[in-house]
Residue, then its C-alpha position, 0 to 999 in steps of 0.5 A: x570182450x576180454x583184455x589180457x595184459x601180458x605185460x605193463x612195464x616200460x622200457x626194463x622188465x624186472x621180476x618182483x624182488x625178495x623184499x616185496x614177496x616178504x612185504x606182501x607175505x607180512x601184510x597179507x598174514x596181518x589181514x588174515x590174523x585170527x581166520x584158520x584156513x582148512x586147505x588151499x581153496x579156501x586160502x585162495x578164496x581169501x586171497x581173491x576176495x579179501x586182499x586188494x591185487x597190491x598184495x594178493x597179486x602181482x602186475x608190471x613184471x614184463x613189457x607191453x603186450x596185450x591180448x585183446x580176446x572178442x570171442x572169436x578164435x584167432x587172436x589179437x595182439x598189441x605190441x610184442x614187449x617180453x610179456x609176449x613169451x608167457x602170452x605164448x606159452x598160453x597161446x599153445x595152450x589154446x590151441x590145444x583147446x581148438x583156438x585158430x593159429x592165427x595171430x593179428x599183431x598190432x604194433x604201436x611203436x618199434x621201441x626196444x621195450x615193445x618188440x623184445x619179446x619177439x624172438x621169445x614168441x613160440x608162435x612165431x617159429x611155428x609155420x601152421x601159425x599165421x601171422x599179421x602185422x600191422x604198424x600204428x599209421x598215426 
């Protein structure tokens, strides 16, 4: 099983500023003093392995959407926040790669933040996709 997380944020998505990509350029260039790297591959290598995700990565720009991948080629996910945009562009992608158009939606809650990205979903505007919702009965 693989979990994606499209999207972390509450209720406001907000894009990383300036300062914090100048912040994590800084602390990443004081990690690698002394190394030389002779391409991006191995620049690369060293932001995956030796870099904690806080400054080699990035996480909490977009609101809730999660994928839930179990192997199978439909696709599972939770609430449509405005990480479902990215979710899917890269969904299209899958596609193209064989995956189902099938989509199986969960929606924990119907807060703004949980539904915003919704009219962003290209899936959505596609009539070979199908699509299933179900809401929390809690």
């Amino acid at each position: 099983m693989l979990v994606r997380f499209w999207g972390t944020r509450g209720s406001l998505p907000t894009s990383t500023t300036a300062a914090d990509v100048r912040s994590k350029v800084a602390q990443a260039l004081v990690a690698a003093q002394g190394k030389k790297f002779d391409d991006l591959e191995a620049a690369n290598a060293f932001i995956d392995s030796d870099l904690p995700i806080s400054v080699g990565g990035t996480y909490g720009g977009a609101s809730s959407c999660v994928e839930i991948e179990d192997g199978g080629d439909e696709f599972l996910i939770c609430d449509l926040g405005s990480g479902t945009r990215t979710f899917g562009l890269d969904a299209f992608r899958r596609i193209g790669e064989g995956r189902q158009k099938v989509f199986h939606i969960f929606m924990s809650h119907f807060h703004w933040d949980h539904i915003m990205g919704f009219p962003f979903f290209g899936p959505a505007y596609d009539p070979g996709c199908v699509k299933t919702a179900r809401e929390n009965q809690r």
